[in-house]
N, C-alpha and C positions, 0 to 999 in steps of 0.2 A: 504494500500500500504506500503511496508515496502521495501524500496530499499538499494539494497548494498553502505555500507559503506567499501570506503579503508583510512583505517587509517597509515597513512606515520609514521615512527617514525627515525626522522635522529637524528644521536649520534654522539658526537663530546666530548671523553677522560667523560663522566657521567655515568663511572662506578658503584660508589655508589649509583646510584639513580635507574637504570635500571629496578633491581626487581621488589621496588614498583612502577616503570610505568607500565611494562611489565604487572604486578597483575593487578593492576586499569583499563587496557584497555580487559583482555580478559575475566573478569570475569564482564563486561557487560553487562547489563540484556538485553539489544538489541541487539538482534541474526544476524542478516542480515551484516555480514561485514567479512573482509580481512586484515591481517595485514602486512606492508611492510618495511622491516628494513633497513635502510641506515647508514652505518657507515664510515662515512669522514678519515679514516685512524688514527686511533685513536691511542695513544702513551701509554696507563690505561691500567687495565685489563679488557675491555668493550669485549673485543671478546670474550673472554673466558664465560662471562655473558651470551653475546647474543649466543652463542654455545646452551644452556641449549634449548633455544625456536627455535633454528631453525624446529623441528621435529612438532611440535606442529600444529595440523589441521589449525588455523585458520592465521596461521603464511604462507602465499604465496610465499615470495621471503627477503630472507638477503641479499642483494651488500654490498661489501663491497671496498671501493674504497681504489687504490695503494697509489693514492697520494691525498694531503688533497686539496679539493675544493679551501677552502681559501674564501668560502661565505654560508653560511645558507641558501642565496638564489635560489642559483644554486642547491642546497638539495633538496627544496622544488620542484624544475624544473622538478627535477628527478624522485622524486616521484609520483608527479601527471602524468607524461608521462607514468610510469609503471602500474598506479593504475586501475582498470578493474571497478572502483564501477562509480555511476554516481554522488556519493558523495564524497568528499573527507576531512578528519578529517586530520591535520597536528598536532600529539599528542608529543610535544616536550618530550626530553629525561629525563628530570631534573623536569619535572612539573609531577602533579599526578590529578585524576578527582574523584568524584562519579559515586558511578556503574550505575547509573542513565542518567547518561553525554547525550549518546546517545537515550535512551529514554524520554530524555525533549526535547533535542534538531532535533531531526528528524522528529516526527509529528508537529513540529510550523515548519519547515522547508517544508514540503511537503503541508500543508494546504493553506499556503499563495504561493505557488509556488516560494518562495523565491532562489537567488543567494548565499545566505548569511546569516547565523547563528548563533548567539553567545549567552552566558552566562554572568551574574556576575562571578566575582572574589576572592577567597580570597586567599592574599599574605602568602605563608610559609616561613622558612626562610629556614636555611642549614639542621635543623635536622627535619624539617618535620611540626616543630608548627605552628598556625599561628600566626599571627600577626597584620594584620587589613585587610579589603575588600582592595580591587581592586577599586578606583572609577569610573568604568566604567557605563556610562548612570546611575551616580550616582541620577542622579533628576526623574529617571523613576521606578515605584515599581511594573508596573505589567506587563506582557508580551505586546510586543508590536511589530507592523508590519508595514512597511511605505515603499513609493514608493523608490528604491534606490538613484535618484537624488536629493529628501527629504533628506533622508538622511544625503549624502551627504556637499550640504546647512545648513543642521540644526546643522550636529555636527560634520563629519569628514574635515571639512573646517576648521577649528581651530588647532584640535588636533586629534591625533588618536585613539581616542576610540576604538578600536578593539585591546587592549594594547597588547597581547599575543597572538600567533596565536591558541593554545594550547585549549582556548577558543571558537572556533569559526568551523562550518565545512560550507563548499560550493560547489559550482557545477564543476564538472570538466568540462562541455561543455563551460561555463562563462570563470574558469580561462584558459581555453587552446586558448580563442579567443581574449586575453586583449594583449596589446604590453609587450616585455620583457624586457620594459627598468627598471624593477626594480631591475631586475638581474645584476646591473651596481651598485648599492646602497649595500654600507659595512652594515649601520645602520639603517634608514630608510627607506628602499624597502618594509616594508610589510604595512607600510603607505597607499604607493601609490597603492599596490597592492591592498586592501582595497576599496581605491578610485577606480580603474579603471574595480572591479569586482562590485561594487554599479551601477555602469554606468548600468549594464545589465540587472538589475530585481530587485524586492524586496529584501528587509532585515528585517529579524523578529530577534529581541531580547526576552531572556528567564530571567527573575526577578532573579532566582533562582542562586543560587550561587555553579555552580556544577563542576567548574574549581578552582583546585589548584596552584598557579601561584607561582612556587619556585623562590627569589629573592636573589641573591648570594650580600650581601652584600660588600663580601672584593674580587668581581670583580674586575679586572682590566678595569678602562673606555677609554681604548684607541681612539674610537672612539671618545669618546666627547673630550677626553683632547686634540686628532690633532684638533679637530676643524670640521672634518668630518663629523659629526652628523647636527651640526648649517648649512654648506655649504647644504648637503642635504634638508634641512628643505626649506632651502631659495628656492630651485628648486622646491620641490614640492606646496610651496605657489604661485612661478610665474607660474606652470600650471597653479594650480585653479584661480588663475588671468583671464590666458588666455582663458580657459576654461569655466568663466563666472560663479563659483562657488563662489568667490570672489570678490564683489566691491575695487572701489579705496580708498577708506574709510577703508572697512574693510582689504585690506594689507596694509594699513600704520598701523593698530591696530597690526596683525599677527609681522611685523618689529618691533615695538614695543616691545611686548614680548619676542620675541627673542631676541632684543638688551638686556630685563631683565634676561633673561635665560642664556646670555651671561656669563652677569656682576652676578650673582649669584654663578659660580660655582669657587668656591676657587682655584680648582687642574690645571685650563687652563692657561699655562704660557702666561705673558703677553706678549709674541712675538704671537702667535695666537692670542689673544683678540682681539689684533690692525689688523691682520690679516683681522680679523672678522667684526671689525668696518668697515673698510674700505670696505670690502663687501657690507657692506649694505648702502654705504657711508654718515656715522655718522659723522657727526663735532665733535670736540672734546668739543667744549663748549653741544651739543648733549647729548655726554656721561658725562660729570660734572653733568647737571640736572638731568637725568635719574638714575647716582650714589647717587644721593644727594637723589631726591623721595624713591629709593630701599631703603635705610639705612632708612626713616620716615618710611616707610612703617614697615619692619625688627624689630623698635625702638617700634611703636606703637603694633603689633600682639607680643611684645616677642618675637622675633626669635634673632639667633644671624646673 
């Protein structure tokens, strides 16, 4: 069974990187797919790029929007509405794969009747090297398949393991029946997205490390420095709360680390931190111990 893949590619001013996406995705050694180009109104010379593949067989439809979304995830929306395949690959603009991508990933995808497909990782940086893996399902070495509420439970209840989307393809029947409230989320929406396509079927992971995950080092963290990232994280912990994926135990843990995630990141003016504290309403004697552990912890691994 070899079913169509649509492979969404939304571009947002990654004019530099376009080529070698564009290369990486159509010279695929898995034939069965469609390629769908979304460009968020880009300010670069990304059009002029994407001009080259419009004509190109496997290349279906270029939109290119007047005005900018102003979310990733409303891209994604888009995509998967327009996409004909019963798989869907979101192959971001700026990341690159092995030609193999889709042939590792689609028969674990099809064998286990899975909702949901991912790879290992590895981090490049701006100019294409790499740098280290990814640690995603860093403690798992060989392909593996588990019920999605397993899942779930075992590892998306913490953190996001499905770090990039870029990594990962799934069922469009799954994401087009999951709620759109991720489409609300500047930074973690594909978190939950994640979570609430697990709900629906299986998840098979691929050992292999066939995803290039480009990480733009001298980003701008706007999301984290408003605070917007921590406030999101907190929402999606009190679903899986309510949800029953999370004990009361384990969101005092989840709070916890966040409070550490907090108090970690240098660049968060402390008018947000106290924002943030009070979020999760932290005493300030709270945050004295918790700064005081950080720093032993920091003091004893070397870190600064």
């Amino acid at each position: 069974m070899n079913p169509l893949v649509s492979v969404i590619v939304p571009n947002y001013n990654y004019a530099p990187y376009l080529d070698v996406r564009m290369e990486s995705i159509l010279n695929q050694t898995y034939p069965h797919f469609e390629v769908i180009i979304l460009d968020d109104c880009s300010t670069d010379d990304s059009l002029a790029v994407l001009e080259k593949y419009r004509s190109h067989p496997k290349v279906a439809k270029v939109i290119v929007n007047e005005t900018n979304s102003g979310s990733p995830f409303k891209q994604w929306e888009k995509g998967i509405r327009e996409a004909s395949g019963e798989i869907i690959w979101i192959a971001e603009s700026d990341d690159t794969c092995s030609l193999d991508f889709l042939a590792t990933l689609v028969p674990l995808y099809v064998a286990h009747d899975a909702v949901l497909a991912f790879c290992h990782s590895v981090l490049i940086d701006e100019q294409g090297q790499p740098f280290r893996e990814n640690r995603q399902m860093h403690q798992v070495t060989s392909d593996v398949s588990m019920d999605g509420k397993a899942f779930i439970q075992q590892y998306l209840a913490f953190k996001n393991e499905v770090q990039n989307a870029s990594c990962a393809i799934f069922s469009k029947q799954a994401a087009m029946a999951i709620d759109r409230h991720y489409m609300d989320f500047k930074g973690a929406g594909d978190w939950l997205f994640w979570i609430q396509l697990a709900e629906r079927g299986p998840v098979s992971f691929a050992s292999a490390a066939c995803n290039h995950y480009r990480l733009h080092r001298n980003t701008t963290r706007q999301v984290v420095r408003s605070g917007l990232e921590f406030q999101e994280m907190k929402t999606i912990y009190e679903w899986l709360l309510e949800h029953q994926y999370l004990d009361e135990r384990q969101f005092r843990q989840c709070r916890r680390d966040n409070l550490y995630l907090i108090l970690s990141q240098d660049d968060i003016p402390l008018r947000v931190q106290k924002d943030l504290f009070r979020m999760w309403n932290a005493s300030p004697l709270q945050i004295f111990i918790l700064r005081l552990k950080l720093k032993l912890l920091c003091a004893y691994y070397g870190l600064k």
